[in-house]
Backbone as JSON, one array per atom type, in Angstrom:
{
  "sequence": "XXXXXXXXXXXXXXXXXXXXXXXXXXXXXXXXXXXXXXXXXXXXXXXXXXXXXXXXXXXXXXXXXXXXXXXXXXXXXXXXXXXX",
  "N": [[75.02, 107.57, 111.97], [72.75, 110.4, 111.27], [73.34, 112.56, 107.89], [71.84, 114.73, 108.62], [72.78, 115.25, 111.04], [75.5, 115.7, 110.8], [77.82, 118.59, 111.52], [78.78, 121.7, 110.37], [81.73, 123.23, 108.95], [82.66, 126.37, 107.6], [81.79, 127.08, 104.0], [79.99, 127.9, 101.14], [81.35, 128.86, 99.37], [83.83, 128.61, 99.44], [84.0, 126.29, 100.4], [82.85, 123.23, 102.05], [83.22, 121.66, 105.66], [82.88, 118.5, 107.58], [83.52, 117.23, 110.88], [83.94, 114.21, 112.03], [83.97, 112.56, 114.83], [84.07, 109.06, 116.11], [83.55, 106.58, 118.04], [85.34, 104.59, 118.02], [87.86, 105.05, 118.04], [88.5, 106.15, 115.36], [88.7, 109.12, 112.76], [86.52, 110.84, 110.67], [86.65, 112.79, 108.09], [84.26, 114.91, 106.31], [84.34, 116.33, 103.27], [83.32, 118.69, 100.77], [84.68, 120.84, 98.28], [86.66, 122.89, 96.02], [88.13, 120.79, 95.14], [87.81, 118.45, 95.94], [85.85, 114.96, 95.21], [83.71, 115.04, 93.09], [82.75, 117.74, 93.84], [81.63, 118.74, 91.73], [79.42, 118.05, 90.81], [77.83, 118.47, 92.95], [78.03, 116.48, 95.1], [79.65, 114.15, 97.89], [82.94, 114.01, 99.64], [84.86, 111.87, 101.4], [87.5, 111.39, 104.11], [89.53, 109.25, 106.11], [90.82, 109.23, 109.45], [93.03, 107.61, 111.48], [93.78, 106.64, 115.11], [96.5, 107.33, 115.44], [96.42, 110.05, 113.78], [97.03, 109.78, 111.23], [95.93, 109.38, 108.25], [93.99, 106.71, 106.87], [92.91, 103.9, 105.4], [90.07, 102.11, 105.91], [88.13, 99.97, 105.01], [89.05, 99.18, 103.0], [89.17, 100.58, 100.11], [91.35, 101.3, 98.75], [92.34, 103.83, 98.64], [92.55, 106.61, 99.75], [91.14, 108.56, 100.51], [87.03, 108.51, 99.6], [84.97, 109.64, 96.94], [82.15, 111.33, 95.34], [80.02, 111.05, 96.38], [76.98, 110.81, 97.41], [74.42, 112.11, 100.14], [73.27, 110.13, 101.26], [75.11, 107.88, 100.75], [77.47, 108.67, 102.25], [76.42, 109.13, 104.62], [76.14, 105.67, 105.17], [79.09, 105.0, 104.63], [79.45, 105.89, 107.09], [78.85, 104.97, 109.25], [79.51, 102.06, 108.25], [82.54, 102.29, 108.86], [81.96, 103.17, 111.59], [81.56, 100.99, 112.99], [83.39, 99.03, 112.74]],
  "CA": [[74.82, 109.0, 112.06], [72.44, 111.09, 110.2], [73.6, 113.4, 107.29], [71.43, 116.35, 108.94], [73.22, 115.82, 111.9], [76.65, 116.77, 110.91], [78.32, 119.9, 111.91], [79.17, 121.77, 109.01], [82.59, 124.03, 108.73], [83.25, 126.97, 106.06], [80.9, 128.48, 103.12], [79.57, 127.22, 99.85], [81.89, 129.58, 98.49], [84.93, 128.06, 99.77], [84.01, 124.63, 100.74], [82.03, 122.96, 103.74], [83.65, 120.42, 105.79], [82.28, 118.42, 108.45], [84.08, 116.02, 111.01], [82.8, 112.95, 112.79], [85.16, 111.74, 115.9], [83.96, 107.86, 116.07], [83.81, 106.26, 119.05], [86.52, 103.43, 117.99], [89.17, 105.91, 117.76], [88.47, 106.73, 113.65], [88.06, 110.62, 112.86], [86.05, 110.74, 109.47], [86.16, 113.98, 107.26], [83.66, 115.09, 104.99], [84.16, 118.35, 102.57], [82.74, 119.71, 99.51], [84.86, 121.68, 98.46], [86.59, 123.4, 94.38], [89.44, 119.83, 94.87], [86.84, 117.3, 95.96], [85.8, 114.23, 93.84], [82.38, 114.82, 93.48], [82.42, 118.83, 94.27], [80.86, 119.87, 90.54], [77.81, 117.71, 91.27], [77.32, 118.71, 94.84], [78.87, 115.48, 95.84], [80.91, 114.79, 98.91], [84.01, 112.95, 99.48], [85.35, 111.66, 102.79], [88.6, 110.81, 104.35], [89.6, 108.76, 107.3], [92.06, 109.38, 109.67], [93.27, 106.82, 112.45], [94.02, 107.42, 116.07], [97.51, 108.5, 115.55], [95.88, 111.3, 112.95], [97.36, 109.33, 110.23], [94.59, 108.92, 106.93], [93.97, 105.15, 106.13], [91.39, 103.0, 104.42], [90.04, 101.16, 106.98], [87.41, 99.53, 104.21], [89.6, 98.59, 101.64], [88.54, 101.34, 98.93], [92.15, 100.99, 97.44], [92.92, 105.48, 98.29], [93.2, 107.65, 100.98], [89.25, 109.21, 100.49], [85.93, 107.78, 98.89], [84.83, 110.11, 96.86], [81.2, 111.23, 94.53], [79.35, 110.33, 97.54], [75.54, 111.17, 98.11], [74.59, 112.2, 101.51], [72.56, 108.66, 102.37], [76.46, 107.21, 100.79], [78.38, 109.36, 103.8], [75.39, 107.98, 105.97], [76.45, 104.56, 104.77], [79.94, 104.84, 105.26], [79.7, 106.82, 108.3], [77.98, 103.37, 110.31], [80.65, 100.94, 108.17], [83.43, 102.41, 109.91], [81.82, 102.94, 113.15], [81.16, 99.48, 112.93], [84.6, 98.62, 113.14]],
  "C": [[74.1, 109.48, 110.81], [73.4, 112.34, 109.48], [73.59, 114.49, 107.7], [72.04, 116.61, 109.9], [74.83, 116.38, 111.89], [76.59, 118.3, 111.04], [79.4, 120.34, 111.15], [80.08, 123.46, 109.56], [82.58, 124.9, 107.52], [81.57, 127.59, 105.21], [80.83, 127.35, 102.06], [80.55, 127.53, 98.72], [83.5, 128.55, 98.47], [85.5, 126.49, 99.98], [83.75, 124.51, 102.66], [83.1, 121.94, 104.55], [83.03, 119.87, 107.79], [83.46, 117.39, 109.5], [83.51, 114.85, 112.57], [84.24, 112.31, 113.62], [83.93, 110.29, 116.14], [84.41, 107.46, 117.51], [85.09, 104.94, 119.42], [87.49, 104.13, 117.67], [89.4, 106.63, 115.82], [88.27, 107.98, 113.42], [87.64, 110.75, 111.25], [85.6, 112.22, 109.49], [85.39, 114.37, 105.88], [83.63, 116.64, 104.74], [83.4, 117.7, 101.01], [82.74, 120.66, 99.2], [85.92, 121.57, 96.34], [87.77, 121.46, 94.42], [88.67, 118.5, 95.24], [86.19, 116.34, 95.22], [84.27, 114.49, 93.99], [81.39, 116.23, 93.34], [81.14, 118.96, 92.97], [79.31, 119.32, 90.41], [77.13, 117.58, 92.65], [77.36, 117.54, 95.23], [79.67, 115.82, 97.07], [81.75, 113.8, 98.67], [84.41, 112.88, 100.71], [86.61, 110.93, 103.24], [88.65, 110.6, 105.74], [90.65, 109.02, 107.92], [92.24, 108.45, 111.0], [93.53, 107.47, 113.45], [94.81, 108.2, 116.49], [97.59, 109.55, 114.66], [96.45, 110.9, 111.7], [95.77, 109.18, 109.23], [95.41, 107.21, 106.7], [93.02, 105.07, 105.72], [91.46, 102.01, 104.83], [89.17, 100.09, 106.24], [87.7, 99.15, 102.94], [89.02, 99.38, 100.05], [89.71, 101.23, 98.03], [92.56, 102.71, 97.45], [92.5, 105.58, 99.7], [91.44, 108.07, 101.56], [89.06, 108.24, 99.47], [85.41, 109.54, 98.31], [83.23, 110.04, 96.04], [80.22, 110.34, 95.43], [77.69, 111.44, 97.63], [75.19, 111.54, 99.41], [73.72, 110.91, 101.93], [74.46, 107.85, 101.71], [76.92, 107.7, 102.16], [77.57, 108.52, 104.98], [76.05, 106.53, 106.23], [78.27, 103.81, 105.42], [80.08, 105.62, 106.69], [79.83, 105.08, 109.08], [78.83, 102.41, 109.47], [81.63, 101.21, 108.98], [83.32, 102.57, 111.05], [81.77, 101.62, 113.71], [82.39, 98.79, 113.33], [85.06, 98.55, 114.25]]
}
């Protein structure tokens, strides 16, 4: 999935957030928002959540979210976990 094509929640003011339902049952959230790792350099950060809406780390990052992410990174991980 492209970057441009997410579908973006919220304000600049408040924080964006986008979310990507996966066709292997994964629901991947991306914000940028004032609690985000990443926010103060217009970074994003993204968290996964499994089918029973639980957050895991299906990619072994070692946390919950990836954070200080670029938008070709999100690209990146978007297509690792779809991959799954």
């Amino acid at each position: 999935m492209k970057f441009t094509e997410l579908k973006w929640e919220g304000n600049a003011v408040e924080g964006i957030q986008a979310i990507v339902e996966l066709e292997n049952g994964f629901e991947v959230s991306v914000v940028r928002n004032d609690l985000s790792y990443g926010n103060q350099r217009g970074l994003y950060e993204i968290g996964v959540f499994n089918a029973s809406g639980g957050m895991c780390d299906p990619l072994g990052w070692g946390d919950d979210v990836k954070g200080w992410l670029k938008p070709e990174d999100v690209e990146k991980e978007l297509d690792l976990i779809a991959s799954l």
